[in-house]
VEXVOTOR-326807 format. One line per field, with one value per residue (C-alpha): residue number from 1; x, y, z. Coordinates in nm, 4 decimals, padded with zeros to 6 digits. Example, Ala and Ser with C-alpha at 12.3 -4.5 7.8 and 13.67 -1.06 7.14 Angstrom:
nr	(1, 2)
u	(01.2300, 01.3670)
v	(-00.4500, -00.1060)
w	(00.7800, 00.7140)
This chain:
nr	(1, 2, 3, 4, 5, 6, 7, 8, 9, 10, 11, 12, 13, 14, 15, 16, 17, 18, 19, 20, 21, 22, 23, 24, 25, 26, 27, 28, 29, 30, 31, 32, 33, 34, 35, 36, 37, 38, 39, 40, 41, 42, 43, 44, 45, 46, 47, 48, 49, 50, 51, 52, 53, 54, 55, 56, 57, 58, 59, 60, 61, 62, 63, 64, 65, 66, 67, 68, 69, 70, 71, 72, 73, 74, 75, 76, 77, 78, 79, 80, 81, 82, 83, 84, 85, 86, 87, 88, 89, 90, 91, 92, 93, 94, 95, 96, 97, 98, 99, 100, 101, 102, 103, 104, 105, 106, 107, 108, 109, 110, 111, 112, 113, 114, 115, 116, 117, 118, 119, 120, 121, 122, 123, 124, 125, 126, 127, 128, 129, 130, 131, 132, 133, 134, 135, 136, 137, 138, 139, 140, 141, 142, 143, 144, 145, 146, 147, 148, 149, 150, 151, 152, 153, 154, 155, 156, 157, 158, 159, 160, 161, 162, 163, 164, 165, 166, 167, 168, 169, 170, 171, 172, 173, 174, 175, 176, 177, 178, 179, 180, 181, 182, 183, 184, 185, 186, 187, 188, 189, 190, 191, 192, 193, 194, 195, 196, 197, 198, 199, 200, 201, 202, 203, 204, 205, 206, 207, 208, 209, 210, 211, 212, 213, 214, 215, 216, 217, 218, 219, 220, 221, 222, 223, 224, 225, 226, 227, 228, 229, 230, 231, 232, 233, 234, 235, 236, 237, 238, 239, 240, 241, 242, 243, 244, 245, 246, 247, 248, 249, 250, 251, 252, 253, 254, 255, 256, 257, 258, 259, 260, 261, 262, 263, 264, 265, 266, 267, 268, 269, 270, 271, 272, 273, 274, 275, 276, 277, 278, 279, 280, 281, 282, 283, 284, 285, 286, 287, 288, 289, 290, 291, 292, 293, 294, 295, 296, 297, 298, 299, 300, 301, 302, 303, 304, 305, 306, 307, 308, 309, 310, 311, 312, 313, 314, 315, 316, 317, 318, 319, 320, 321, 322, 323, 324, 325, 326, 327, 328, 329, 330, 331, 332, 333, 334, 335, 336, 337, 338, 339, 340, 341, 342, 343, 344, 345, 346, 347, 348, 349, 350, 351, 352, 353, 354, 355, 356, 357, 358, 359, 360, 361, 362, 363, 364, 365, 366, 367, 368, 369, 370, 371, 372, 373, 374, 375, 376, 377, 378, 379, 380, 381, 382, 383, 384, 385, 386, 387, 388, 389, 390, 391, 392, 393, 394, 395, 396, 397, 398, 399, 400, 401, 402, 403, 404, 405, 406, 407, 408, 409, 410, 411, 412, 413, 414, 415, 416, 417, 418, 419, 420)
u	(00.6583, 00.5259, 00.5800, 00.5383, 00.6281, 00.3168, 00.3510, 00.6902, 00.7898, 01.0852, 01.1979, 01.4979, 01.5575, 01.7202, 01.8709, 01.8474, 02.0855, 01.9828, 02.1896, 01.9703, 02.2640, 02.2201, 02.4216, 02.6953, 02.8470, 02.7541, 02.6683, 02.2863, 02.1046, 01.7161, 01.5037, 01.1208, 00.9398, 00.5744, 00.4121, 00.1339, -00.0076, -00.2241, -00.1119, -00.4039, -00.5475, -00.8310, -00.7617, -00.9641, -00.6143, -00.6245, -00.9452, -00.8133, -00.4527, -00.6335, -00.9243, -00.8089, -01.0961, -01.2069, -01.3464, -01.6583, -01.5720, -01.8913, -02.0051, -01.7564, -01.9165, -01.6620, -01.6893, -01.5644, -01.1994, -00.8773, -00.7249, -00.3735, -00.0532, -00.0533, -00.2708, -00.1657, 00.2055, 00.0461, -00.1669, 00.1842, 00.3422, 00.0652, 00.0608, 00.3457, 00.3681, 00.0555, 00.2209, 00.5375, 00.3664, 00.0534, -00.0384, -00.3786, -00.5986, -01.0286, -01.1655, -01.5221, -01.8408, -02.1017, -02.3874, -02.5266, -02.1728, -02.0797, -02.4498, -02.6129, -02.8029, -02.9447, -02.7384, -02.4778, -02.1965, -01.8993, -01.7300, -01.4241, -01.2930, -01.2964, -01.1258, -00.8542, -00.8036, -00.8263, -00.5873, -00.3301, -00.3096, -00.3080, 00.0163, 00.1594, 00.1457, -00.1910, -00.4312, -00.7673, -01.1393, -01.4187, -01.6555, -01.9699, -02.1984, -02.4971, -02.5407, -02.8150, -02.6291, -02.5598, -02.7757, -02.8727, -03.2608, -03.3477, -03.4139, -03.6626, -03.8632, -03.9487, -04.1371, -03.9452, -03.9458, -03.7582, -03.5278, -03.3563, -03.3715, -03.1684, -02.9555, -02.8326, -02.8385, -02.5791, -02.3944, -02.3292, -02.2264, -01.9615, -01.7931, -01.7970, -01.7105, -01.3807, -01.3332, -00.9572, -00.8595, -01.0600, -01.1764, -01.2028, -01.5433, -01.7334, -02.0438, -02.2451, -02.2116, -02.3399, -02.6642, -02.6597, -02.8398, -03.0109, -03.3599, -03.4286, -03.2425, -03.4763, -03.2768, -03.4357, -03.5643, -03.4607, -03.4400, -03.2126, -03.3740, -03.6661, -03.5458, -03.3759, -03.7127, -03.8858, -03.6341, -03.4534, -03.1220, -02.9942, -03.2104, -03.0487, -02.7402, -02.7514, -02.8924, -02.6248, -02.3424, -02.5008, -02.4680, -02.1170, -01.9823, -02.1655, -01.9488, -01.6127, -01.6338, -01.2656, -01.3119, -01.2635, -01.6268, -01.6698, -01.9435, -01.8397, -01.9661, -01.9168, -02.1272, -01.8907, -02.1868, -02.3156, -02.5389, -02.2870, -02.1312, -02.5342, -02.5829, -02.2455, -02.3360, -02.6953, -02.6039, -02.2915, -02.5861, -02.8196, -02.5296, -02.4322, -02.0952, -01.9040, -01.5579, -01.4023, -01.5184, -01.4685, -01.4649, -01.4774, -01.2902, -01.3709, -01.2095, -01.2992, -01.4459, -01.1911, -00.8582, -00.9286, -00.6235, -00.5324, -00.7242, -01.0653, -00.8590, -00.8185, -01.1996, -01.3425, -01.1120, -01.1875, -01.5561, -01.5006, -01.2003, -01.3791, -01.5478, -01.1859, -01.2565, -01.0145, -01.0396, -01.0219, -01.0227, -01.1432, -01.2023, -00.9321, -00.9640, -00.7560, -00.7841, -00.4974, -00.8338, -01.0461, -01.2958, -01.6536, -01.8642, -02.0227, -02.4025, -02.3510, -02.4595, -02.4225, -02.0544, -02.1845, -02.3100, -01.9909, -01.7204, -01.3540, -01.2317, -00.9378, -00.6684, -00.8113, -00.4776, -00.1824, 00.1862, 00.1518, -00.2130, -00.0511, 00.2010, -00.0066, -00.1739, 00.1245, 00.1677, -00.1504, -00.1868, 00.1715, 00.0140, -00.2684, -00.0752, 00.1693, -00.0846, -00.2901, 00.0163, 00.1977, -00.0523, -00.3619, -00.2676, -00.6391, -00.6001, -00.4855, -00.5857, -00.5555, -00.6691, -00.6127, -00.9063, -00.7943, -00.4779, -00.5164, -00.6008, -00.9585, -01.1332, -01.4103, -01.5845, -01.3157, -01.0845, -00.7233, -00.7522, -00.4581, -00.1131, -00.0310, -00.1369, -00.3262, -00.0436, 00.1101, 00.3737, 00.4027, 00.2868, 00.4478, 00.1538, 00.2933, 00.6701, 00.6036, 00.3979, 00.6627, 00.9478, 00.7442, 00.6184, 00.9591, 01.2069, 01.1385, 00.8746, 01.1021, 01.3212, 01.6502, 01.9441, 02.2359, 02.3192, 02.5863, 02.4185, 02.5881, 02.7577, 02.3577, 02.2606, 02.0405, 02.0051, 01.7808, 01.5220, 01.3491, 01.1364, 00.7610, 00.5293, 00.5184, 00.6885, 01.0695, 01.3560, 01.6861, 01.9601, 02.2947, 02.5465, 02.2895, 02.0264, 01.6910, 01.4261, 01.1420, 00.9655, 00.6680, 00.7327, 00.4514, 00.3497, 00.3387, 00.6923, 00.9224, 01.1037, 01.1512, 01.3034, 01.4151, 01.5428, 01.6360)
v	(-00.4269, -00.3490, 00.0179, 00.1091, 00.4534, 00.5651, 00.4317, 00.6208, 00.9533, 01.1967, 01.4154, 01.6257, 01.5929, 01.8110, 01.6898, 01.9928, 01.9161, 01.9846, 02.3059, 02.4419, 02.3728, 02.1106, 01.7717, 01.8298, 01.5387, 01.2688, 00.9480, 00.8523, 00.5028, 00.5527, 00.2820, 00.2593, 00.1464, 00.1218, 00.1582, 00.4511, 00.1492, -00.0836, -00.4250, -00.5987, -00.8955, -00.9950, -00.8857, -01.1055, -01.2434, -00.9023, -00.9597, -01.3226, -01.1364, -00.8407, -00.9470, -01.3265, -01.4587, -01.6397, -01.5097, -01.6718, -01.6659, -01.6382, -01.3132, -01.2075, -01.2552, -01.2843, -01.6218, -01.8059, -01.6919, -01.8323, -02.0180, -02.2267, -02.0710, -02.2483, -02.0622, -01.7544, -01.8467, -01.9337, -01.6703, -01.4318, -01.6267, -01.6000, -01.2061, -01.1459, -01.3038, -01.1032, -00.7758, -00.8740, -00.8709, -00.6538, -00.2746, -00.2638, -00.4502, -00.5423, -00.5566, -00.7492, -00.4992, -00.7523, -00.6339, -00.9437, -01.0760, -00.6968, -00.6049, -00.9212, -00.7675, -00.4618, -00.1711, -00.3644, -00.3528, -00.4964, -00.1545, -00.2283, -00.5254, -00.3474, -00.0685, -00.2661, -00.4475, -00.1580, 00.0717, -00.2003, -00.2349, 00.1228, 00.1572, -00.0953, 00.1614, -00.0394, 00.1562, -00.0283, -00.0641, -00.1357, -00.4472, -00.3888, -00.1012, -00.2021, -00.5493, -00.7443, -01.0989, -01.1407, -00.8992, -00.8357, -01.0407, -00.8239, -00.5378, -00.7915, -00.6617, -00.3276, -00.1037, -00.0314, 00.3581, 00.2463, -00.0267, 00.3158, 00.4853, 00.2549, 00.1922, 00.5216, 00.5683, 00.2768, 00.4059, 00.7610, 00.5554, 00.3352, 00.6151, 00.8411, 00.6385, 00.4960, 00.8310, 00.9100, 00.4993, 00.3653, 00.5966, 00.3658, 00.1737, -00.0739, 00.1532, -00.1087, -00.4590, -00.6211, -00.3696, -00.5596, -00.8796, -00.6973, -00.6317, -00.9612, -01.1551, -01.4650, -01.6907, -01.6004, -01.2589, -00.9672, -00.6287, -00.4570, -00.6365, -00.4826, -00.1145, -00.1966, -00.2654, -00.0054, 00.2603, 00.1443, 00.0547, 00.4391, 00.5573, 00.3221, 00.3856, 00.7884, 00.7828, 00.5217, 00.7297, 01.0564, 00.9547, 00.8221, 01.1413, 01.3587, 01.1575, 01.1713, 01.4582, 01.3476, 00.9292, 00.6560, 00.5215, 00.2235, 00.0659, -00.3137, -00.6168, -00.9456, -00.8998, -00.7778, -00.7808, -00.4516, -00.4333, -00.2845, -00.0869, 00.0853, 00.0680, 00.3186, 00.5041, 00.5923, 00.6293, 00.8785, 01.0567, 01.1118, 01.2541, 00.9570, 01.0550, 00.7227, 00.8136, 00.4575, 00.1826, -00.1955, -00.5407, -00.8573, -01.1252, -01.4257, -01.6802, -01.9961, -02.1240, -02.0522, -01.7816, -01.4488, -01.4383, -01.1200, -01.0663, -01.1464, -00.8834, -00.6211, -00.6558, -00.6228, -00.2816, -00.1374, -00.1457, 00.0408, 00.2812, 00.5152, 00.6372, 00.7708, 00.6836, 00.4691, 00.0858, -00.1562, -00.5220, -00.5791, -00.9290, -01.1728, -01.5281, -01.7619, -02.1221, -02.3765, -02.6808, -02.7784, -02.5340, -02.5059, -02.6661, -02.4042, -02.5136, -02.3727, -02.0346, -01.8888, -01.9544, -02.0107, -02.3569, -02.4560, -02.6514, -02.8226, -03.0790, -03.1125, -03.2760, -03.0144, -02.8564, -03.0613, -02.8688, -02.8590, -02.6591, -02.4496, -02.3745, -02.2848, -02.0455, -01.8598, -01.8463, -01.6902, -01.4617, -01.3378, -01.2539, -01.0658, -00.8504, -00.7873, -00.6823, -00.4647, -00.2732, -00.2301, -00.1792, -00.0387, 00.3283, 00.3957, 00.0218, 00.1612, -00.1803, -00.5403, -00.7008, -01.1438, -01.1973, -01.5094, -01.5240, -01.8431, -02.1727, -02.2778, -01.9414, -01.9201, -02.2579, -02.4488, -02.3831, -02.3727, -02.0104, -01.8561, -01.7023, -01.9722, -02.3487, -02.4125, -02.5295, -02.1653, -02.2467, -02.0194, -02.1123, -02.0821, -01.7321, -01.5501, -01.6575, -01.4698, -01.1994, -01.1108, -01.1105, -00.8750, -00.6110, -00.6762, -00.6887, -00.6460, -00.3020, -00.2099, 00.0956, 00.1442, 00.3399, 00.4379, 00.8286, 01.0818, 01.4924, 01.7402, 02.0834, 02.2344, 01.8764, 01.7928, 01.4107, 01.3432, 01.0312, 00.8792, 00.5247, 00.3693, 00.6435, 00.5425, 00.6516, 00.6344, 00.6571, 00.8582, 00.6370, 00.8318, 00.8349, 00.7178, 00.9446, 00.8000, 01.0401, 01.0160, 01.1579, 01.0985, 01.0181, 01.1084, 01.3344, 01.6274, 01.6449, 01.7816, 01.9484, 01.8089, 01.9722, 01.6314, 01.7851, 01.6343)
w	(-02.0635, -01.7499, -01.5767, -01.2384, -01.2580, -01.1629, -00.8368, -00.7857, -00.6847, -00.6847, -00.4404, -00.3067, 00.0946, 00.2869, 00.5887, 00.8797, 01.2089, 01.5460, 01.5367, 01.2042, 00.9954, 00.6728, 00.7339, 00.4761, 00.2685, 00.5032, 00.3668, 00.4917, 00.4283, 00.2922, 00.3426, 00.2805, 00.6111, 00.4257, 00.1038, -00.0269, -00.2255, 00.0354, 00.0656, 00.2926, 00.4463, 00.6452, 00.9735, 01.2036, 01.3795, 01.5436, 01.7321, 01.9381, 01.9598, 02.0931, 02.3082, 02.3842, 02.1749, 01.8882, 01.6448, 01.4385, 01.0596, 00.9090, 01.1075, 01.3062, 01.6370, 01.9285, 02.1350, 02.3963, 02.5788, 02.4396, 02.7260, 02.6988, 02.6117, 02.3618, 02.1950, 02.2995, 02.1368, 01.8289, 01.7660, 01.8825, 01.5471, 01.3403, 01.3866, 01.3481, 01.0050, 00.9032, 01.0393, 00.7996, 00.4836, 00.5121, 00.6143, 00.5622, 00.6807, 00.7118, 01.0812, 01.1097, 01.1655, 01.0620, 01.2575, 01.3441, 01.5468, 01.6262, 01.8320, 01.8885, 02.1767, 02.0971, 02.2656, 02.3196, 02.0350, 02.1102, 02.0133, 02.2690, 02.1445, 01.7615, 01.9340, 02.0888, 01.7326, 01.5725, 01.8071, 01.7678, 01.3808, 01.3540, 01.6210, 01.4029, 01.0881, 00.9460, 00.7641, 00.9111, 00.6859, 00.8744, 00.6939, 00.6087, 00.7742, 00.5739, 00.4655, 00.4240, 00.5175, 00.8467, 01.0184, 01.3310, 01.3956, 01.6167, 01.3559, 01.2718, 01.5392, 01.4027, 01.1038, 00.7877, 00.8771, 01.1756, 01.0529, 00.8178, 01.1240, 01.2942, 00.9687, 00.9818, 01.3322, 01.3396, 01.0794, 01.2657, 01.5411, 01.3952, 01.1835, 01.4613, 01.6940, 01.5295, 01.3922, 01.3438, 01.4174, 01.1227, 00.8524, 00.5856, 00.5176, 00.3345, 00.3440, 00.1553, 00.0458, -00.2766, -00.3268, -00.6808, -00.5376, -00.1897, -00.2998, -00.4776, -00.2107, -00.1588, 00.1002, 00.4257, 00.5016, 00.6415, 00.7322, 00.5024, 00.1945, 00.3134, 00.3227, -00.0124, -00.1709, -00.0751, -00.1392, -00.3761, -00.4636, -00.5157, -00.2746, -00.0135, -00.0949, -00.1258, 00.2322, 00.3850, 00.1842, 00.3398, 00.6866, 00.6381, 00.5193, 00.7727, 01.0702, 00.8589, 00.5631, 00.4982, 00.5185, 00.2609, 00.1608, -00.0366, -00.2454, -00.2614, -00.4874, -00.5772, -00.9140, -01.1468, -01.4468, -01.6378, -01.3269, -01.0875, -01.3592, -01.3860, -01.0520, -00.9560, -01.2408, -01.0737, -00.7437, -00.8259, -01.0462, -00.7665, -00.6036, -00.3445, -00.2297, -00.3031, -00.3193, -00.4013, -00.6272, -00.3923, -00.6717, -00.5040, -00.6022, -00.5350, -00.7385, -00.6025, -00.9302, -01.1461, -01.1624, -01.3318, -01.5590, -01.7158, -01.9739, -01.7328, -01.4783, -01.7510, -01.8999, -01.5066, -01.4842, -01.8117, -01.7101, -01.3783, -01.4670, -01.6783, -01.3526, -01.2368, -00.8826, -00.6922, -00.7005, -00.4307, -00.5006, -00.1612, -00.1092, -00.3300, -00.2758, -00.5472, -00.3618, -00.3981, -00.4028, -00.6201, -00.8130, -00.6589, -00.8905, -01.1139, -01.0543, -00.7050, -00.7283, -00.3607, -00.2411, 00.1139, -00.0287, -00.0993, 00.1881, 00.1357, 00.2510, 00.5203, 00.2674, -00.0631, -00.0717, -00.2479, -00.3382, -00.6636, -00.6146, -00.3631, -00.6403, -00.8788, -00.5841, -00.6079, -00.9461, -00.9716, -00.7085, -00.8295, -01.1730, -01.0520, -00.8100, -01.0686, -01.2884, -01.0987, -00.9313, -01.2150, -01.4964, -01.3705, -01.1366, -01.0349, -00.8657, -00.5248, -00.2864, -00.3100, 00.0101, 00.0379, 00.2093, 00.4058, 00.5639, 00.6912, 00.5511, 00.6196, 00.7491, 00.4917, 00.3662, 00.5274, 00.1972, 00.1496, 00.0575, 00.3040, 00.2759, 00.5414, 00.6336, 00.9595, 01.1380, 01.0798, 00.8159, 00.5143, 00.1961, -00.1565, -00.1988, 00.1241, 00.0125, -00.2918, -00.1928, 00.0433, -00.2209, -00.4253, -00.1620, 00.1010, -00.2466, -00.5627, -00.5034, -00.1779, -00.1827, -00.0225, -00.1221, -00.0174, -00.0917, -00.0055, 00.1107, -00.1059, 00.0748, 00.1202, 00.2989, -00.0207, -00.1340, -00.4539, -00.3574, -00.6341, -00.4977, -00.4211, -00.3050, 00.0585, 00.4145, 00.4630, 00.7006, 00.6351, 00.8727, 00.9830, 01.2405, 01.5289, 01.3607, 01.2559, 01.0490, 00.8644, 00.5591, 00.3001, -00.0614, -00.2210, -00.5500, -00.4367, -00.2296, -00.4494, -00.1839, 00.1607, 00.5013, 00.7159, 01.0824, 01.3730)
């Protein structure tokens, strides 16, 4: 049976008038406003909404203006759909699309994305700081001594600069595969080699935590073989100061059921750091053949989707959530990584369709997160102005007369002070 009281708390609130008095046997509605737990999506909408552009896919780079109203309507619908489901959500920092020209990242336009989610009561993650896909050719240009340099030169930018707006990173991405990565070459494969896997990331960590002492640092990875299990191991040895454990999930040749979920976790919990499954993709298509070894090789077709497919979608996606929130408490982050149809190797990945209309996954996403793991109740003070709360970890709203406050459920409230 499954038990999500680990991702409840209890609490007694009392409600302080403008006077200093306690609001005495009033009846008072509580409703949650937004979960502890992180419920997240891609956020790349956020960058057209933002900026009025579009926003290449495959490495984030920001192209040509939006122009019609049109557009500007739809992409007004299609974020406000995203902003009713998720509060967390991944901004692109690919190097290559964020500082094609040298000196000149686009650090405004992530701003303005950024600034908005945030108002919105979005807990942002920048994506990825180091990376050895998708980065910038220009670092091409220069000595390995210098390409660190500039590594962690770029890295004390980026947290710094976002500082207090986004303080939650993908510090590194896939280290399993970056020194023996063979499809073109590059700059960061070349660090890699020469210094290492641990030694990379120990010095990429390092510079993250000098910006932001207090931020959220993530080592992330599709390769969910003993590899990465050695690899954390060695790096939190040498003393890298990874403070959250990223899986990817990827599951576009074939649906991790529970028992595939479970084995990943059991693997990773025992180093009793937090766990993000950063990237989730189940696809309502066809599965990618399995001969195709890079995912990037693989494309849909227009018409891949079908209802029953985009059933079973649901079905699935329902499962894992359900599993990972209620069954696994050092899971603290699942994040859909496409929320539309079509944004990554043109598959039918999304929450919703390209024409904007909601799919069967964001119907019951939304029923689970808006419903079912939603708290609201309906309480009376007693004569001291105390009400005992007892929901989801998260942030809430106490509603009465024409009175609107706010509080934090969380572990360690036991007693609460609410005043006007």
């Amino acid at each position: 049976m499954a038990d999500s009281s680990h991702r409840k708390a209890k609490a007694k609130i009392q409600i302080i008038a403008k006077d200093g008095k306690p609001v005495a046997n009033t009846n008072v509605t509580v409703n949650q406003i937004n979960h502890k737990f992180l419920f997240g999506c891609g956020a790349f909408e956020a960058l057209p909404y933002t900026n009025g552009v579009t926003v290449h896919n495959g490495n984030g780079s920001l192209t040509k203006k939006l122009g019609k109203e049109t557009d500007r309507a739809v992409m007004e619908d299609r974020m406000n759909k995203w902003l009713d489901l998720f509060n967390y959500g991944t901004l692109p920092f690919y190097w290559g699309g964020f500082e094609p020209e040298e000196g000149k990242p686009n650090t405004e336009q992530l701003m303005n994305a950024a600034k908005f989610l945030k108002n919105k009561g979005v807990e942002v993650k920048g994506h990825p700081l180091c990376w050895h896909t998708g980065c910038v050719p220009w670092l091409m240009n220069y000595d390995n001594a210098t390409i660190l340099k500039k590594q962690l030169e770029r890295i004390h930018r980026e947290v710094g600069n976002f500082k207090g707006i986004i303080d939650m990173w993908d510090v590194i991405n896939e280290v399993v595969i970056m020194p023996i990565y063979d499809k073109y070459d590059n700059a960061i494969t070349r660090i890699c080699k020469e210094h290492g896997r641990v030694g990379l990331v120990r010095k990429v960590f390092q510079a993250a935590y000098e910006t932001n002492p207090s931020g959220t640092f993530l080592i992330n990875d599709f390769n969910m073989s003993s590899n990465y299990e050695i690899l954390i191991d060695g790096c939190l040895n040498s003393g890298a100061k990874i403070n959250t454990i990223g899986l990817q999930s990827h599951q576009h040749q074939g649906v991790w059921g529970k028992e595939k979920q479970d084995e990943v976790l059991s693997r990773f919990e025992h180093f009793g750091l937090p766990i993000h499954f950063t990237e989730n993709t189940i696809v309502a298509g066809p599965l990618v053949a399995p001969e195709i070894t890079d995912l990037q090789d693989a494309h849909y077709d227009d018409d891949a989707a079908t209802p029953e497919l985009e059933e079973m979608q649901a079905d699935a996606l329902e499962q894992m959530y359900r599993n990972l929130f209620e069954n696994h408490p050092l899971v603290t982050a699942i994040t859909n990584w496409d929320y539309g149809d079509g944004a990554w190797l043109n598959a039918p990945s999304g929450v919703i369709r390209k024409d904007g209309s909601l799919k069967p996954s964001y119907k019951r996403l939304h029923k689970l997160i808006k419903e079912e793991w939603h708290t609201k109740l309906e309480l009376k003070t007693d004569a001291d102005g105390f009400i005992d709360v007892e929901g989801f970890k998260g942030k809430y709203e106490v509603l009465y007369a024409d009175k609107k406050l706010s509080f934090d459920l969380t572990d360690g409230a036991k007693t609460l002070k609410v005043s006007e």
